[in-house]
C-alpha angles and dihedrals in degrees: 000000000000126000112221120244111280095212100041078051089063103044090051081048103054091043079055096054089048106272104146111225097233087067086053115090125179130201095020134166133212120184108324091326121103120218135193103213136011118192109189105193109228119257088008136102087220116111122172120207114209125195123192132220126171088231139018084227100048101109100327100185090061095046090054085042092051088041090056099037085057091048098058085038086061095045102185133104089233097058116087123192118220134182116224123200144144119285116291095204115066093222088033108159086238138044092235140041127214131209132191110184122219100176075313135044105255116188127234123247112205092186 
């Protein structure tokens, strides 16, 4: 069986929520950090920068390195930094999680 893909997942999740696809970018670059994904909310200043990683747990001291790195990168108040990986729950509500970390990765609820 396959699992669908958790960012594809996302995408289709964010259209869904009202993001209009022209405010998501994919394969961007600030400064000299790579990201996977940048969603820049319609008549707003706000812009979110997401990373992926396969795992929370999959070298968790350079993804807090890479997440910082693109903080400081971004450089503005209005900028936020999220993980994106696939679900960490095997029955999770939705094909993907999301962290934001905050001196831990804490996990976001979309209830």
């Amino acid at each position: 069986m396959n699992k669908p893909d958790f960012r594809a997942e996302f995408i289709r999740f964010l259209k869904y929520h009202g993001y209009y696809e022209s405010g998501i970018f994919c394969e961007v670059k600030i400064g000299k950090t790579h990201v996977d994904y940048l969603i820049t909310v319609q008549n707003s200043n706000e812009r979110v920068a997401i990373m992926t990683a396969q795992g929370i747990n999959d070298n968790p001291a350079q993804i807090r390195k890479q997440l910082e790195f693109c903080r400081q990168k971004m450089d503005e108040l209005d900028y936020q930094v999220y993980l994106l990986t696939p679900p960490t729950e095997v029955k999770s509500k939705y094909p993907f999680s999301l962290y934001y970390f905050d001196n831990k990765f804490q996990e976001i609820n979309f209830e």
